[in-house]
mmCIF file of the protein (N, C-alpha, C, O) and its ligand, coordinates in Angstrom:
data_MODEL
# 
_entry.id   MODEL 
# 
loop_
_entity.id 
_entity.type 
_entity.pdbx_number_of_molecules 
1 polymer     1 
2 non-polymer 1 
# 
_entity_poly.entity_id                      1 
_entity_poly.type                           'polypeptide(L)' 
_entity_poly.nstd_linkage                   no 
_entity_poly.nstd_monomer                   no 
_entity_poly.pdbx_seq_one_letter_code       
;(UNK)(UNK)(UNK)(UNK)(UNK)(UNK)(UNK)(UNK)(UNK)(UNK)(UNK)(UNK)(UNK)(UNK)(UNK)(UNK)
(UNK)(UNK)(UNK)(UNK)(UNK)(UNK)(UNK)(UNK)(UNK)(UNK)(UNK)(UNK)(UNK)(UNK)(UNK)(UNK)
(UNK)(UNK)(UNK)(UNK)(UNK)(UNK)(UNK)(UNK)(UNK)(UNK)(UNK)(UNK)(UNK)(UNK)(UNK)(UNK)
(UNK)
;
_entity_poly.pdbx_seq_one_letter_code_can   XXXXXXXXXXXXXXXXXXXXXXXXXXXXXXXXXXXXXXXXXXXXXXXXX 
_entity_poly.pdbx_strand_id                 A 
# 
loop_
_entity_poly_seq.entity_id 
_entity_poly_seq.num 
_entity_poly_seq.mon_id 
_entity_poly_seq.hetero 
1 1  UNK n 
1 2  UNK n 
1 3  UNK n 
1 4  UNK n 
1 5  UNK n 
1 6  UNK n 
1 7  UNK n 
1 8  UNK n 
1 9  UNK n 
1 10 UNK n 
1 11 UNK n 
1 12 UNK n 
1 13 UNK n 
1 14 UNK n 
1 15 UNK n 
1 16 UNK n 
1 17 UNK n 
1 18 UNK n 
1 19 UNK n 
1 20 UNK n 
1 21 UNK n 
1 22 UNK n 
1 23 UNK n 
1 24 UNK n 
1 25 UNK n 
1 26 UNK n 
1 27 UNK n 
1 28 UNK n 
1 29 UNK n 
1 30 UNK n 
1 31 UNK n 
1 32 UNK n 
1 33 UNK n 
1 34 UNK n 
1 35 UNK n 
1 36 UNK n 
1 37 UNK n 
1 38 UNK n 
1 39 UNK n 
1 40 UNK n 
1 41 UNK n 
1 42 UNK n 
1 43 UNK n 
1 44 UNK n 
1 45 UNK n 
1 46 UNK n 
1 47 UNK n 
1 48 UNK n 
1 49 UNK n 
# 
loop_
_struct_asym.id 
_struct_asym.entity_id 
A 1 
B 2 
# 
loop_
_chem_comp.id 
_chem_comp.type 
_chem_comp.mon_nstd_flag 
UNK 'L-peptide linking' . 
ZN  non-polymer         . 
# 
_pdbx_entity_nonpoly.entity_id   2 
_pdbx_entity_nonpoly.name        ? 
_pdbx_entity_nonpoly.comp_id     ZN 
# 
_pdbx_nonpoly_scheme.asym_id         B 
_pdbx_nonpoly_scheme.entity_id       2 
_pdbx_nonpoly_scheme.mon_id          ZN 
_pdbx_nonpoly_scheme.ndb_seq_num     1 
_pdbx_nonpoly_scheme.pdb_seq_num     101 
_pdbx_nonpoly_scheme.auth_seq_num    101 
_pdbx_nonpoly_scheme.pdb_mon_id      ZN 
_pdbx_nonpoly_scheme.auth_mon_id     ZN 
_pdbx_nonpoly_scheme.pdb_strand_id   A 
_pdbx_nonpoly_scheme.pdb_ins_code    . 
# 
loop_
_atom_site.group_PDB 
_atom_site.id 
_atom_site.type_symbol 
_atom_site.label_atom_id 
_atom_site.label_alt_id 
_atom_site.label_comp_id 
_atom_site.label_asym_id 
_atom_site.label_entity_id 
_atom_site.label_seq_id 
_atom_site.pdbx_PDB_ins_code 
_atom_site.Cartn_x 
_atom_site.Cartn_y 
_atom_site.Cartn_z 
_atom_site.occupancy 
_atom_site.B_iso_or_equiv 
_atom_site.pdbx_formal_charge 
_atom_site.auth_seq_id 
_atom_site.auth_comp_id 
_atom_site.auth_asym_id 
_atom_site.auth_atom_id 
_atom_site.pdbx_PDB_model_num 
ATOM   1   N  N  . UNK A 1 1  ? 0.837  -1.203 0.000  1.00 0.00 ? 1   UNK A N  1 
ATOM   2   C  CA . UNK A 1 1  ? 0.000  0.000  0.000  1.00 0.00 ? 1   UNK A CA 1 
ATOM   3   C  C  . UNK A 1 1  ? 0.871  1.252  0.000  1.00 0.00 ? 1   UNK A C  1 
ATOM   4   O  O  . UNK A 1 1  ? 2.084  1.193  -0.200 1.00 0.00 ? 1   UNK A O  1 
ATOM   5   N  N  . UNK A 1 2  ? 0.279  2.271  0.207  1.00 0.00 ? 2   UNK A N  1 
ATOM   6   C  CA . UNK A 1 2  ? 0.796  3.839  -0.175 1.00 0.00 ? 2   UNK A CA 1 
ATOM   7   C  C  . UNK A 1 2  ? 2.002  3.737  0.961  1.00 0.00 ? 2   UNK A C  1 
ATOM   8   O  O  . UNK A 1 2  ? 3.145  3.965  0.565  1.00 0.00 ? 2   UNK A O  1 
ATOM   9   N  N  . UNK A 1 3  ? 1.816  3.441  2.197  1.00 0.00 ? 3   UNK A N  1 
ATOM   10  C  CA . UNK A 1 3  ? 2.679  3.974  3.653  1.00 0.00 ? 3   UNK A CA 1 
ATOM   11  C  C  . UNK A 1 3  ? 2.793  3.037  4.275  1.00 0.00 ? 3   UNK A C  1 
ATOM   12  O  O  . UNK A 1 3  ? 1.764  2.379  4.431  1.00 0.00 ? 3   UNK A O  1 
ATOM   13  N  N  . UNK A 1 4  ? 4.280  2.451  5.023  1.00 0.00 ? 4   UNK A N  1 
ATOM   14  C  CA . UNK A 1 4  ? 4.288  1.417  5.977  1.00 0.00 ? 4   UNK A CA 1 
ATOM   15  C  C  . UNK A 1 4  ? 4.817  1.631  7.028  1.00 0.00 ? 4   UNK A C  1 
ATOM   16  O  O  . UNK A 1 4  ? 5.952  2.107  7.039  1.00 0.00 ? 4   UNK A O  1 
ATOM   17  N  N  . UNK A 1 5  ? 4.234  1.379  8.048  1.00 0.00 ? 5   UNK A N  1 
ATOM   18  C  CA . UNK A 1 5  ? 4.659  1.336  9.597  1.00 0.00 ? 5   UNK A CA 1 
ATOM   19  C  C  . UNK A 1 5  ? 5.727  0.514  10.203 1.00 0.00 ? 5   UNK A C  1 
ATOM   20  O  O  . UNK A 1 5  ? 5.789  -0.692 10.443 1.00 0.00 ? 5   UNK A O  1 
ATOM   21  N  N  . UNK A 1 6  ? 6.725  1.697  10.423 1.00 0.00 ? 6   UNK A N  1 
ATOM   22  C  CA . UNK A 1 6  ? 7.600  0.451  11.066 1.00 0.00 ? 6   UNK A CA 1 
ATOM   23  C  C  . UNK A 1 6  ? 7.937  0.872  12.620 1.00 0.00 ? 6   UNK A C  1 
ATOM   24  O  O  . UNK A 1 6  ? 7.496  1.904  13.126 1.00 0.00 ? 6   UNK A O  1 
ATOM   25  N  N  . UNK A 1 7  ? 8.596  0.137  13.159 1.00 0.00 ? 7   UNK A N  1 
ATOM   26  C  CA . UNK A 1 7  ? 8.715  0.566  14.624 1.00 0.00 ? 7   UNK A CA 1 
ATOM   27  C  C  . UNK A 1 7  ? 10.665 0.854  14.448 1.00 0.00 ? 7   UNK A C  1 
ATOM   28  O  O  . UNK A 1 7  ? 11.413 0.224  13.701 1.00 0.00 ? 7   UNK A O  1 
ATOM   29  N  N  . UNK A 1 8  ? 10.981 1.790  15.236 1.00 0.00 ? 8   UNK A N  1 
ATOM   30  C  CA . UNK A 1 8  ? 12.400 2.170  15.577 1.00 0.00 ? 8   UNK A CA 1 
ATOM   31  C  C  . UNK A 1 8  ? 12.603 1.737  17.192 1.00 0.00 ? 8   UNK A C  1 
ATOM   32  O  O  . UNK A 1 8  ? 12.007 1.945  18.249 1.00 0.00 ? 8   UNK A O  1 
ATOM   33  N  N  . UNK A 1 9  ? 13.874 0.966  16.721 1.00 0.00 ? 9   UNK A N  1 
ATOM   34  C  CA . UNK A 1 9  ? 13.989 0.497  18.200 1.00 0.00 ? 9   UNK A CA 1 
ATOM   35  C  C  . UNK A 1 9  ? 15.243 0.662  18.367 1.00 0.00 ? 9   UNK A C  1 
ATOM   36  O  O  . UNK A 1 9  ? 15.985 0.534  17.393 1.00 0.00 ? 9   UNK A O  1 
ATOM   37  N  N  . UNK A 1 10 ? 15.806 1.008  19.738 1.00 0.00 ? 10  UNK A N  1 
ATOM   38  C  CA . UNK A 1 10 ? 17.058 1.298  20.426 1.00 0.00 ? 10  UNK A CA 1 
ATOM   39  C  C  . UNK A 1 10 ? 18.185 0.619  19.593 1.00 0.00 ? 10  UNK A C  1 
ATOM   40  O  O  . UNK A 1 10 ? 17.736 -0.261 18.857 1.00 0.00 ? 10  UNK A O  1 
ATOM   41  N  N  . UNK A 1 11 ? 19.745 0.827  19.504 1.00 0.00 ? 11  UNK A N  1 
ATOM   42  C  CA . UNK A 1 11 ? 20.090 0.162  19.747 1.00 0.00 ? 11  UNK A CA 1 
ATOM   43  C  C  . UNK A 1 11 ? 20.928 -0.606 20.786 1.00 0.00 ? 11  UNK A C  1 
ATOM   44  O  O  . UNK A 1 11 ? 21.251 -1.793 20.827 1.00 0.00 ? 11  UNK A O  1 
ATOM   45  N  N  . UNK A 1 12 ? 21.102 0.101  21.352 1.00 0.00 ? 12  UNK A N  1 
ATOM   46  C  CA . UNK A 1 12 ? 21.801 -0.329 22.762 1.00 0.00 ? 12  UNK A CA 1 
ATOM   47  C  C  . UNK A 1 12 ? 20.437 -0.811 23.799 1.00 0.00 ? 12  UNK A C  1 
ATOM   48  O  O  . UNK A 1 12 ? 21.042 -1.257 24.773 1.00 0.00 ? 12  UNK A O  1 
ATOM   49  N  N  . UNK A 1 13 ? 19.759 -0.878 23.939 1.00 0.00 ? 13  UNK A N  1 
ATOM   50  C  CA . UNK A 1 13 ? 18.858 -1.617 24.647 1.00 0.00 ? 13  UNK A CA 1 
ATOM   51  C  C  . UNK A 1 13 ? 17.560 -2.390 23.856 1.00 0.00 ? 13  UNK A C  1 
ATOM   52  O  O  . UNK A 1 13 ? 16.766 -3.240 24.260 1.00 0.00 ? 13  UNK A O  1 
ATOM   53  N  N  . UNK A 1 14 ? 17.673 -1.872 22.866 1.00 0.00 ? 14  UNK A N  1 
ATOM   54  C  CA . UNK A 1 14 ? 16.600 -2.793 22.143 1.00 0.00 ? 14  UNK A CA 1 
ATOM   55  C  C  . UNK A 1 14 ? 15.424 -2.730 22.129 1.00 0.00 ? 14  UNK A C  1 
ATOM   56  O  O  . UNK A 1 14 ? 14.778 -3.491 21.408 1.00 0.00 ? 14  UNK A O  1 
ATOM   57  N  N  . UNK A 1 15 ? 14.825 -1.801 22.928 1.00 0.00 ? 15  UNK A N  1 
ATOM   58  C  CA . UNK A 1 15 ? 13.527 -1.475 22.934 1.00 0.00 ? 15  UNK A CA 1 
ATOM   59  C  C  . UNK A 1 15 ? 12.570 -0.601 21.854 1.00 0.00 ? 15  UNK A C  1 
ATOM   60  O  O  . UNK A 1 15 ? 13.074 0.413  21.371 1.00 0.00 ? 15  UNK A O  1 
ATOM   61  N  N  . UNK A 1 16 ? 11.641 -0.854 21.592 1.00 0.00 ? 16  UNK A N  1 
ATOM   62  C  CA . UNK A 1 16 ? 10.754 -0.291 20.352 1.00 0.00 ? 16  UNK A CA 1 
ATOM   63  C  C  . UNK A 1 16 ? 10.142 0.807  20.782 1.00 0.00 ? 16  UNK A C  1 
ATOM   64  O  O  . UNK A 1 16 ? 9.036  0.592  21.277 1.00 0.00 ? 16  UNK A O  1 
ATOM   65  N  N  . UNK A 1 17 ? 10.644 2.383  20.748 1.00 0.00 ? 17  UNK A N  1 
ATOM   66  C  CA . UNK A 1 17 ? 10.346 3.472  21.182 1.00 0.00 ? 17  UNK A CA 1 
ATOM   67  C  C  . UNK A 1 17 ? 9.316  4.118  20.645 1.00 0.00 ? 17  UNK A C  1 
ATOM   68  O  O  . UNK A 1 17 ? 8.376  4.693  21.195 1.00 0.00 ? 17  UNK A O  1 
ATOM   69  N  N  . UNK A 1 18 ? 9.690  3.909  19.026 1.00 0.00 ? 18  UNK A N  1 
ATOM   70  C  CA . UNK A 1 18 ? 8.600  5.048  17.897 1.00 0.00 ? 18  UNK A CA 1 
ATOM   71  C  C  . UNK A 1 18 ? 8.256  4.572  16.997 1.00 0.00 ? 18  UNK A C  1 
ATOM   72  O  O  . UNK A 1 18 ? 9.172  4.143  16.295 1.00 0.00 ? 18  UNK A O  1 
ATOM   73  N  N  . UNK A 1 19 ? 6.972  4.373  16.520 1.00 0.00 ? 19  UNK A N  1 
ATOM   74  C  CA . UNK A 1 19 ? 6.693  4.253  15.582 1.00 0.00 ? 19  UNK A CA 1 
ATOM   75  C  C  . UNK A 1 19 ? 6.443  5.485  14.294 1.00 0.00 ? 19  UNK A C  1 
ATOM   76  O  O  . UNK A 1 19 ? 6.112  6.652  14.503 1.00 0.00 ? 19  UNK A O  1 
ATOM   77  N  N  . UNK A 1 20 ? 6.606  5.088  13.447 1.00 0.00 ? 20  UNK A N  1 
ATOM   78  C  CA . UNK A 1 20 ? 6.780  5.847  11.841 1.00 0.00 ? 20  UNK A CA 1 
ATOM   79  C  C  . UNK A 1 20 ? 6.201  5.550  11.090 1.00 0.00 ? 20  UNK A C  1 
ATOM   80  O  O  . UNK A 1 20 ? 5.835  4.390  10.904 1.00 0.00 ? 20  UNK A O  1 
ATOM   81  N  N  . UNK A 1 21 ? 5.902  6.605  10.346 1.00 0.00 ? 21  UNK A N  1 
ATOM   82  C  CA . UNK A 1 21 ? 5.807  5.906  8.538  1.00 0.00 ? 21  UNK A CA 1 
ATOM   83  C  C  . UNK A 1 21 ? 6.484  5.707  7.651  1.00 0.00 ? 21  UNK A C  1 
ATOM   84  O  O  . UNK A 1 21 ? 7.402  6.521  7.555  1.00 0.00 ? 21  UNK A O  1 
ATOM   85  N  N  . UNK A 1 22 ? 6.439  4.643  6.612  1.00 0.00 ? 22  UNK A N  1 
ATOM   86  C  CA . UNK A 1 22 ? 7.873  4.883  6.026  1.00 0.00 ? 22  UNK A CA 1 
ATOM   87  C  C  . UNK A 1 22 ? 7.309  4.886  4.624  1.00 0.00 ? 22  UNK A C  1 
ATOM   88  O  O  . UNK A 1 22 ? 6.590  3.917  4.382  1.00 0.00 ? 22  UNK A O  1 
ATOM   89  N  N  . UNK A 1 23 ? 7.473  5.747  3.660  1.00 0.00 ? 23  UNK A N  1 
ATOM   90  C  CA . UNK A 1 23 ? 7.435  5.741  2.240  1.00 0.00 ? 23  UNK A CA 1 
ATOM   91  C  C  . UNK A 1 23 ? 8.062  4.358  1.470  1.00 0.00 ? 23  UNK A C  1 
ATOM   92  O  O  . UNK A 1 23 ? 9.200  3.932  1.668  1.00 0.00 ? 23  UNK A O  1 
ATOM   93  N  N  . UNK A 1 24 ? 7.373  3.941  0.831  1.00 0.00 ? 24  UNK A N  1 
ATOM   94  C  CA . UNK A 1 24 ? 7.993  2.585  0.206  1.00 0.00 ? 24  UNK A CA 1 
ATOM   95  C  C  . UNK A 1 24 ? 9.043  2.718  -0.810 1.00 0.00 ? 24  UNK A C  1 
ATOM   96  O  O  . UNK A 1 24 ? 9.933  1.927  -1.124 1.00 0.00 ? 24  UNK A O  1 
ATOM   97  N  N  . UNK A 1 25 ? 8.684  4.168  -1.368 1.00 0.00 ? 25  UNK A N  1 
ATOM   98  C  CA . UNK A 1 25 ? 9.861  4.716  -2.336 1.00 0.00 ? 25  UNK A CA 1 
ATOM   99  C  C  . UNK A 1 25 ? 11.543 4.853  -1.658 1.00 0.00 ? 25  UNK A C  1 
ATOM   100 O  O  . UNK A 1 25 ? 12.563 4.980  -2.336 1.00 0.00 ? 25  UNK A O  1 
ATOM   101 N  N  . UNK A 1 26 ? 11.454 4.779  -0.001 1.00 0.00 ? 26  UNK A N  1 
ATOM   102 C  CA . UNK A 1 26 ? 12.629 4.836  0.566  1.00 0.00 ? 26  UNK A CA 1 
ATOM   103 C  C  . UNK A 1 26 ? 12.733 3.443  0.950  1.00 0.00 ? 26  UNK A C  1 
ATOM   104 O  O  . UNK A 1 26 ? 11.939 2.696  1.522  1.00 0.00 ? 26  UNK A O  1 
ATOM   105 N  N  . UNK A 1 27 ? 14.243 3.226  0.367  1.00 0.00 ? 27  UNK A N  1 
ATOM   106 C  CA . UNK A 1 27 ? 14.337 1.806  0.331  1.00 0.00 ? 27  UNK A CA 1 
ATOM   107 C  C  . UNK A 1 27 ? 15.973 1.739  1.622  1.00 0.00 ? 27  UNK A C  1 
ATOM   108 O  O  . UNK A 1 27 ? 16.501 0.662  1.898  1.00 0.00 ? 27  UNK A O  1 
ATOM   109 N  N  . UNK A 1 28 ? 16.303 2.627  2.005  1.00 0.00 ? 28  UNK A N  1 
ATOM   110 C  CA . UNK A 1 28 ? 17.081 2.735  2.905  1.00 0.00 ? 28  UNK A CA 1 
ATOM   111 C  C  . UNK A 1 28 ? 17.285 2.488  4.386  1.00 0.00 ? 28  UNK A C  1 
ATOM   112 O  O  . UNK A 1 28 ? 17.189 3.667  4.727  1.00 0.00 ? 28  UNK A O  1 
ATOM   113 N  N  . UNK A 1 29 ? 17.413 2.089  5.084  1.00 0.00 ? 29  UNK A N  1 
ATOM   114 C  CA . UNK A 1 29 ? 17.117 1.502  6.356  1.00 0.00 ? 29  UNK A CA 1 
ATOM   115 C  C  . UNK A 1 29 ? 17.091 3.015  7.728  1.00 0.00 ? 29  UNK A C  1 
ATOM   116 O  O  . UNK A 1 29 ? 17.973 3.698  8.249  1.00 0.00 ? 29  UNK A O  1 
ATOM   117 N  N  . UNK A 1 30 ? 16.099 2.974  7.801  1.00 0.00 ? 30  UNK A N  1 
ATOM   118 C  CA . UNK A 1 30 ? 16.083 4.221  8.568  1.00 0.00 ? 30  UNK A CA 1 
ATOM   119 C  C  . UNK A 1 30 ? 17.235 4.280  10.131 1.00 0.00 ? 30  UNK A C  1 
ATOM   120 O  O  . UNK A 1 30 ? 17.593 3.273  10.742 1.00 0.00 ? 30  UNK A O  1 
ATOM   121 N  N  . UNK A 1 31 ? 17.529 5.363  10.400 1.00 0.00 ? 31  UNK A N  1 
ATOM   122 C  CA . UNK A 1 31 ? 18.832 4.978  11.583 1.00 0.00 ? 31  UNK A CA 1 
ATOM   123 C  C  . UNK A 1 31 ? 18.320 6.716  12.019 1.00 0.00 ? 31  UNK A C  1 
ATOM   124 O  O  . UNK A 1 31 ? 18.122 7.571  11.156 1.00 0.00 ? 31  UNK A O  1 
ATOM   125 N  N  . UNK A 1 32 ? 18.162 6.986  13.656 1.00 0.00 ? 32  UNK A N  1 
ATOM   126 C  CA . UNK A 1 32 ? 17.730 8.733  13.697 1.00 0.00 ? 32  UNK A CA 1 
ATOM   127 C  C  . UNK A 1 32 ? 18.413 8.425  15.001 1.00 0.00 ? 32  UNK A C  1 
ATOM   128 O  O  . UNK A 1 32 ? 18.510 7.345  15.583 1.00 0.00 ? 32  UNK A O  1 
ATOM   129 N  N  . UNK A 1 33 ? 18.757 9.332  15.251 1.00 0.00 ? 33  UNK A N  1 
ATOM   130 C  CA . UNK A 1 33 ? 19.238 9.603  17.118 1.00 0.00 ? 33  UNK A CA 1 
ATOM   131 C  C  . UNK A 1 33 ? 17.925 10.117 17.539 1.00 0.00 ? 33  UNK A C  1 
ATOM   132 O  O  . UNK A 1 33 ? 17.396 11.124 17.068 1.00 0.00 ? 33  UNK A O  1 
ATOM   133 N  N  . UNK A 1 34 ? 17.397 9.307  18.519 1.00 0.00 ? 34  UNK A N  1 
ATOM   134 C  CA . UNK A 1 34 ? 16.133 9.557  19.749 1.00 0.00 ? 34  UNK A CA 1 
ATOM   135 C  C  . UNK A 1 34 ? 16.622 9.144  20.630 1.00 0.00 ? 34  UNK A C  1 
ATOM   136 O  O  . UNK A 1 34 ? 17.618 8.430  20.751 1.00 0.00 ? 34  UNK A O  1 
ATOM   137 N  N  . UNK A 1 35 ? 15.570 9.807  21.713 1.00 0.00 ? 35  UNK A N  1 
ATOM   138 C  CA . UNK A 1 35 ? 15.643 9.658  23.201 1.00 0.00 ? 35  UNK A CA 1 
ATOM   139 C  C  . UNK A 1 35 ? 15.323 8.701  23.641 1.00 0.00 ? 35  UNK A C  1 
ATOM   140 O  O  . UNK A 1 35 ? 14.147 8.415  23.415 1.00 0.00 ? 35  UNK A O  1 
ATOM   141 N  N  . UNK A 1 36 ? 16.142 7.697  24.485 1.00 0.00 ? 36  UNK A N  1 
ATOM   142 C  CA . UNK A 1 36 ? 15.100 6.623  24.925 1.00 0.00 ? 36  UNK A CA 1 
ATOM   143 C  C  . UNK A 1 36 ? 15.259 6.272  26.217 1.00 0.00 ? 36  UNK A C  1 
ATOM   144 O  O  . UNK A 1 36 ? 16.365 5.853  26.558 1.00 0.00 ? 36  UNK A O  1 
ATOM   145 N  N  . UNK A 1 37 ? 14.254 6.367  27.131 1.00 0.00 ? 37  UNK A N  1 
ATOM   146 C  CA . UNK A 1 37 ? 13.935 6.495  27.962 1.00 0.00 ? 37  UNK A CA 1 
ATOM   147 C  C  . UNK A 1 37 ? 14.600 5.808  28.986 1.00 0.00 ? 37  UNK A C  1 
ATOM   148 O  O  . UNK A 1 37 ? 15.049 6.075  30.101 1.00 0.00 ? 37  UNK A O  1 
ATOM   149 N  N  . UNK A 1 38 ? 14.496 4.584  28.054 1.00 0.00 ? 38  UNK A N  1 
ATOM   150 C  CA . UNK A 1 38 ? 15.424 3.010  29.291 1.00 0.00 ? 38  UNK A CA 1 
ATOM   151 C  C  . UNK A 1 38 ? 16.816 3.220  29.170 1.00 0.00 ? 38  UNK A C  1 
ATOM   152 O  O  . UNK A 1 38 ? 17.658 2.695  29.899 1.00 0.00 ? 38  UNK A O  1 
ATOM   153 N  N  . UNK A 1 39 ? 17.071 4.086  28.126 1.00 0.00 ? 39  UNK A N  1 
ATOM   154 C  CA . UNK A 1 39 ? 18.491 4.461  28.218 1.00 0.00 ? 39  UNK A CA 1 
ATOM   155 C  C  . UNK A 1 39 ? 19.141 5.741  29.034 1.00 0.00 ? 39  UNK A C  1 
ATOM   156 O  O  . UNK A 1 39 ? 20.242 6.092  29.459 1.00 0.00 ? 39  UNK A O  1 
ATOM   157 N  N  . UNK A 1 40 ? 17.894 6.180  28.996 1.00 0.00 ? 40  UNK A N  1 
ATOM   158 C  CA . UNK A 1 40 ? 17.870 7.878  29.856 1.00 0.00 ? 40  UNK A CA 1 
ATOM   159 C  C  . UNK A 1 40 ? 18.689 8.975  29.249 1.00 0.00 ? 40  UNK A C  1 
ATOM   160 O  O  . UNK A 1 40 ? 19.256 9.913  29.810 1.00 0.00 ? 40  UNK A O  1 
ATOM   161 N  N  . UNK A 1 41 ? 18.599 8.506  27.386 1.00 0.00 ? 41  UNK A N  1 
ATOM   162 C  CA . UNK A 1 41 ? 19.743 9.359  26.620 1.00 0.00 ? 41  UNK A CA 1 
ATOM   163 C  C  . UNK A 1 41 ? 19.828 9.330  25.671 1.00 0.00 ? 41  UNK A C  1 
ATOM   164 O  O  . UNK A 1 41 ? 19.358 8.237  25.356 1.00 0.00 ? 41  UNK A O  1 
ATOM   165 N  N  . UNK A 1 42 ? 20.291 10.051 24.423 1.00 0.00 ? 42  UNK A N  1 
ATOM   166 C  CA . UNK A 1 42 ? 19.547 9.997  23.179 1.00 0.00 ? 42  UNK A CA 1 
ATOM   167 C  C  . UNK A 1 42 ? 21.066 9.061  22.693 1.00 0.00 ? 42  UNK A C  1 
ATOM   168 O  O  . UNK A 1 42 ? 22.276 9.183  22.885 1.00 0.00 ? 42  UNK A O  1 
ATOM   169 N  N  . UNK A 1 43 ? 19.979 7.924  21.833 1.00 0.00 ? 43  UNK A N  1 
ATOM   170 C  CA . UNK A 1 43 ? 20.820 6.942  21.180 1.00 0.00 ? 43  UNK A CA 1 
ATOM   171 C  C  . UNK A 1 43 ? 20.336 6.483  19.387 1.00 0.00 ? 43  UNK A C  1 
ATOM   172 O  O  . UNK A 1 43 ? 19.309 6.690  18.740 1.00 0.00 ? 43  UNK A O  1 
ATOM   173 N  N  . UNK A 1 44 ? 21.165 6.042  19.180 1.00 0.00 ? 44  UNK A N  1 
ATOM   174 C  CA . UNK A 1 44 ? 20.316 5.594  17.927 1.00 0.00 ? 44  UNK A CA 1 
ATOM   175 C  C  . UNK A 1 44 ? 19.564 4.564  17.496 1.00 0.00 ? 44  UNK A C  1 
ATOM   176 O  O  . UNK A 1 44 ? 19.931 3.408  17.710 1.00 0.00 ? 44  UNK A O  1 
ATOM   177 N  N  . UNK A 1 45 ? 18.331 4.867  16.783 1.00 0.00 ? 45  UNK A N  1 
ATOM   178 C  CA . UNK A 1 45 ? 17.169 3.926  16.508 1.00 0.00 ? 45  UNK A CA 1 
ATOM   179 C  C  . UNK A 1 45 ? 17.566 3.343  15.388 1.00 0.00 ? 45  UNK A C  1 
ATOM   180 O  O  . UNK A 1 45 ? 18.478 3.748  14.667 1.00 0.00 ? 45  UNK A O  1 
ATOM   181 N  N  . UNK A 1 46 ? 16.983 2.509  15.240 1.00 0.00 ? 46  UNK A N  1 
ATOM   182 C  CA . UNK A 1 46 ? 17.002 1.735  13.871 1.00 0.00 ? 46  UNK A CA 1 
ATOM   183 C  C  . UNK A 1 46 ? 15.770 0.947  13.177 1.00 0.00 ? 46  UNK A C  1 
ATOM   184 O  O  . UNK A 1 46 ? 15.194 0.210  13.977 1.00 0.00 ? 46  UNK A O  1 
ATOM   185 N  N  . UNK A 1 47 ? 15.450 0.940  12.389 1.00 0.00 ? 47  UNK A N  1 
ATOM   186 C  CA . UNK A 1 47 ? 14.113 0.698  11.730 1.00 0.00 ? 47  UNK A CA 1 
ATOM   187 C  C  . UNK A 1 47 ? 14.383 -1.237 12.002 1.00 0.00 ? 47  UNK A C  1 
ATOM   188 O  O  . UNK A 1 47 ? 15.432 -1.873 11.892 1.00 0.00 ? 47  UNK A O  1 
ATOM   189 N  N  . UNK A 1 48 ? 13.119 -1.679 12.338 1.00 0.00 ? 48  UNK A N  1 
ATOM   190 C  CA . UNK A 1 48 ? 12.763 -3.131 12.677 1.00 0.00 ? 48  UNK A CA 1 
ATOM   191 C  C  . UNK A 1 48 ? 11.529 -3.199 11.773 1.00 0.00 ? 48  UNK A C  1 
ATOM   192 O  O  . UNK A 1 48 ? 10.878 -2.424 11.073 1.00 0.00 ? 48  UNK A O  1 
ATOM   193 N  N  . UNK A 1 49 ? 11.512 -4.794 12.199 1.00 0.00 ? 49  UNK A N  1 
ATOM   194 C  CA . UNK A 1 49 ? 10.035 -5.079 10.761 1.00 0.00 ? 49  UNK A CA 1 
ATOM   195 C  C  . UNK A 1 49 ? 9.168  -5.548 11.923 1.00 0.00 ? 49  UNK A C  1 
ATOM   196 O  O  . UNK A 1 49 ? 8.009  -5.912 11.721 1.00 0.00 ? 49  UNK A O  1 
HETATM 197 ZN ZN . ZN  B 2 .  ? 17.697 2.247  24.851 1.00 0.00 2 101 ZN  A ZN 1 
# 
C-alpha cells in the first residue's frame, strides 16, 4: 500500500520506542538519534520489521 509502519527500536537496549511511517519509495534503512527512555539518553534507533 501507499505507507508502511515500522517501529524504531534502540540500539543499545533494544527497545521499540517510535513508531513511523515509512514511504515505500525509501528503500534505505532508517537509523535517527532519539531519546530513549530506558536508556535515559539519546541513542540511535534503527528501523525493525
Ligand atoms: Zn535504549
Amino acid at each position: 500500500m501507499a505507507v508502511k509502519k515500522v517501529a524504531l527500536a534502540c540500539s543499545v537496549c533494544g527497545s521499540r520506542n517510535y513508531m513511523v511511517t515509512k514511504k515505500p519509495t525509501r528503500t534505505d534503512r532508517l537509523q535517527v538519534k532519539k531519546y530513549c527512555k530506558y536508556c535515559d539518553s539519546h541513542t540511535l534507533h534503527r528501523e525493525t520489521m
